[in-house]
C-alpha positions, -999 to 999 in steps of 0.1 A, spaced: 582 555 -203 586 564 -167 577 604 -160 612 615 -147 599 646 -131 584 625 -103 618 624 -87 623 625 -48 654 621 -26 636 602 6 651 612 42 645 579 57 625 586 88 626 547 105 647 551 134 632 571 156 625 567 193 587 577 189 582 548 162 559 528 181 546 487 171 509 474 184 511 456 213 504 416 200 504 424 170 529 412 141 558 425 155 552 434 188 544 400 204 531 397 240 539 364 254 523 343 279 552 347 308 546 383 309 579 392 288 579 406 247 598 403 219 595 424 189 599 405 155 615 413 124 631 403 93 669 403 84 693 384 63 661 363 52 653 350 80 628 360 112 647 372 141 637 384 174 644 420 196 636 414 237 616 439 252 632 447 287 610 449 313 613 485 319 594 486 282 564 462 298 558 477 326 550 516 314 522 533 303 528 524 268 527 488 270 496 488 291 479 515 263 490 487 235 519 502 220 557 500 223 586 520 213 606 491 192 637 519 181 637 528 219 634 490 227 663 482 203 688 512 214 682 508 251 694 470 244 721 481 223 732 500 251 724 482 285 716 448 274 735 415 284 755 407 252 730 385 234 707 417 236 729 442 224 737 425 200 702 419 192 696 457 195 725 467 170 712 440 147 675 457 146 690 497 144 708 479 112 679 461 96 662 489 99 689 512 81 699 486 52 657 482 41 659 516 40 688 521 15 674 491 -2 642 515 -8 659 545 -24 665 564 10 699 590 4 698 599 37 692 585 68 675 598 99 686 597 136 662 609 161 667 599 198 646 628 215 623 609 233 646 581 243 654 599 275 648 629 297 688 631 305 708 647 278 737 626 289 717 592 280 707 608 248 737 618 235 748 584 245 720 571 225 727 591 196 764 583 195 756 546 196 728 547 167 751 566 144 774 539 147 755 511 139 735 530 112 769 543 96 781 499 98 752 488 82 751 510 57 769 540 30 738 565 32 748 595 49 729 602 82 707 628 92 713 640 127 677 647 140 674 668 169 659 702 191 690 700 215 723 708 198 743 689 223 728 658 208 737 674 173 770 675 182 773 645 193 758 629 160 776 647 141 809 638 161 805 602 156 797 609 118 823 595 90 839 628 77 846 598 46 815 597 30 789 620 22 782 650 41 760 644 71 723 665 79 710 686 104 674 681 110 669 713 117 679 747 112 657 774 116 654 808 135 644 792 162 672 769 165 697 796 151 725 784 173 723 748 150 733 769 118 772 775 131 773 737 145 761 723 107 788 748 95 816 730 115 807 699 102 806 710 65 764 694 68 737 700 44 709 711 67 670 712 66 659 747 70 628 748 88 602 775 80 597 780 119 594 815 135 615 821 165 585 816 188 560 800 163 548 782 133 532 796 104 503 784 90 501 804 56 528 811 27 532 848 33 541 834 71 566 810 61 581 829 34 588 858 62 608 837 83 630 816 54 635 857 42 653 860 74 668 827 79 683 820 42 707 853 50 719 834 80 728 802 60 746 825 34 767 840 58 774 808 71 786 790 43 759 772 28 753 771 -8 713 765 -22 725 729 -28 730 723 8 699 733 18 666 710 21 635 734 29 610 722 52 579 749 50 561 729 79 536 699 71 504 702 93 482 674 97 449 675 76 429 658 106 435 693 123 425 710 93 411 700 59 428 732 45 467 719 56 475 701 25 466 726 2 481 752 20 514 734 18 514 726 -16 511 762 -24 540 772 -4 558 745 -18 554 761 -52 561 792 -37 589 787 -21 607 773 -54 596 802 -74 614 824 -45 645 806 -46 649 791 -74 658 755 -91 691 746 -71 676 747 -34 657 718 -23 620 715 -9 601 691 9 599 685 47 583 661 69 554 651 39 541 620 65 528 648 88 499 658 68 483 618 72 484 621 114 453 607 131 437 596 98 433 561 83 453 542 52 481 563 58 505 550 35 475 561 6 477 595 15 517 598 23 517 584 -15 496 606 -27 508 641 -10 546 629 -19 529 631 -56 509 663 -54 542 676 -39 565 664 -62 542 678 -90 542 715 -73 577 718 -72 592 697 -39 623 670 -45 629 658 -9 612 644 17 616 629 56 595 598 46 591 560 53 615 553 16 598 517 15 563 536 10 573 565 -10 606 567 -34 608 577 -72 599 543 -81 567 541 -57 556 577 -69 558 570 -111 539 532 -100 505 552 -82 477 549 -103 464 582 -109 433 573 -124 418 550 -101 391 556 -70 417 553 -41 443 582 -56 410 605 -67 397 601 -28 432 609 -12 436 638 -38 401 653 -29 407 648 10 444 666 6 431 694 -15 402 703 7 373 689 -12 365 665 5 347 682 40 360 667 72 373 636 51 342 621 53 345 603 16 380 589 26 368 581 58 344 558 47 361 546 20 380 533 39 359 519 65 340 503 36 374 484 23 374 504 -12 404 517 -3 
């Protein structure tokens, strides 16, 4: 039978303006003329996003990479009709494979899709729209300014389930009253007002000061989502670990009803096989006490987690690389390099 402890409720992370596709590669296509399209797949059948030319002819492009959410909400928005059509029809495919994989919420981020908060909100406004046609799930509003919170959240159906605030936190302090307003379940960041922990006893100290905050505010332990601050492991082999123990830690301090997980696709930045390792930390979390995550949900849901093999060579080198025994990665890292993994 399937081990129904290994539960997690995946914050789809897939629209988000930093998302970025390899230039000529499967989905990013680089044609002869000079122009781009980026590819997908919707409705069973292969359809194809136009990169404007304010998309080719940027750094990013010429470094091999484009933004395709960017690409796909600046259509949506400025695009000829066939383009933002095109543009709504991408935001959506994206939004419907995530349902499709579990997600029960779904993330919003438009941060980097301008410097102007007016084009941003704009943005925001938009995405929420399409997300909210193409699909039931609830969105999380994902933002550091809370003008583009409020706009989210503004063009949120108050008829389905409550909407998220990615984040609270005492940083962001004046987010708490504007997720109040909007009756939102929030994620409560373990950020200091001018810094981020990097032990337990640090992140404990600030949620100690910001949970009294959400009390007074409203919020009951269901409506919060903890996020006590994913660090990549390629920074330092000690991150994982350290998470996972204030993972536990928080949900000994606060108790069964709360909710705990965070960005969990942090920890894998600037390593290879990265969906390995997100699988594999989801796990390791799930087993110390988290039951949420912002995630990819096509690469780690309930189903995904209960499926890993746990007593194979690829889930024993993630596990060592995650807990710290494996120095600098080096097994993982070769592993890999080698194809056993």
């Amino acid at each position: 039978m399937p081990d129904t402890r290994l539960a997690i409720i995946p914050i789809g992370e897939n629209i988000h303006c930093t998302r970025v596709h390899k230039r000529g590669g499967k989905y990013a296509i680089a044609r002869e003329d000079g122009s781009g399209v980026i590819a997908y797949d919707a409705a069973g059948e292969r359809r194809f996003l136009p990169i404007p030319r304010a998309f080719i002819d940027c750094a990013d492009w010429e470094n091999g990479k484009v933004r395709h959410c960017a690409v796909a909400i600046w259509q949506g928005l400025n695009g000829a009709e066939a383009e933002r059509a095109a543009g709504a029809d991408y935001i959506a495919s994206l939004a419907r494979a995530q349902e499709a994989a579990e997600a029960q919420y779904l993330d919003v981020n438009v941060d980097e899709f301008s410097t102007d908060d007016a084009e941003k909100a704009a943005a925001m406004t938009w995405a929420v729209a399409v997300v909210q046609r193409a699909s039931t799930l609830p969105v999380s509003v994902d933002s550091s300014n809370t003008a583009i919170l409020r706009a989210g959240l503004e063009a949120c159906d108050r008829g389905r389930a409550k909407p998220m605030v990615n984040s609270v936190s005492l940083e962001r302090a004046a987010a708490i009253p504007l997720a109040a307003e909007f009756g939102a379940v929030v994620i409560a960041s373990a950020a200091g007002e001018s810094g981020l922990p990097s032990t337990t006893e640090g992140r404990l100290a600030n949620l100690a000061a910001l949970m009294p905050m959400l009390k007074e505010a409203g919020f009951e332990a269901d409506s919060i989502h903890v996020d006590p601050l994913v660090f990549p492991i390629a920074t330092d082999s000690a991150n994982g670990k350290a998470l996972l123990e204030a993972v536990t830690a928080v949900r000994e301090t606060y108790g069964a009803t709360l909710h705990v997980g965070g960005g969990l696709s942090n920890v894998s930045f600037g390593m290879p096989n990265r969906k390995l390792i997100n699988q594999v930390f989801a796990y390791l979390a799930v087993e110390a006490g988290a039951d949420s995550g912002i995630v990819d949900p096509l690469q780690v849901n309930s189903q995904r987690l209960r499926e890993l093999d746990t007593g194979s060579e690829s889930f024993a080198l993630a596990k060592a690389l995650l807990l710290g025994e494996d120095e600098f990665g080096m097994n993982f890292i070769m592993a890999s390099r080698e194809g056993r993994i």
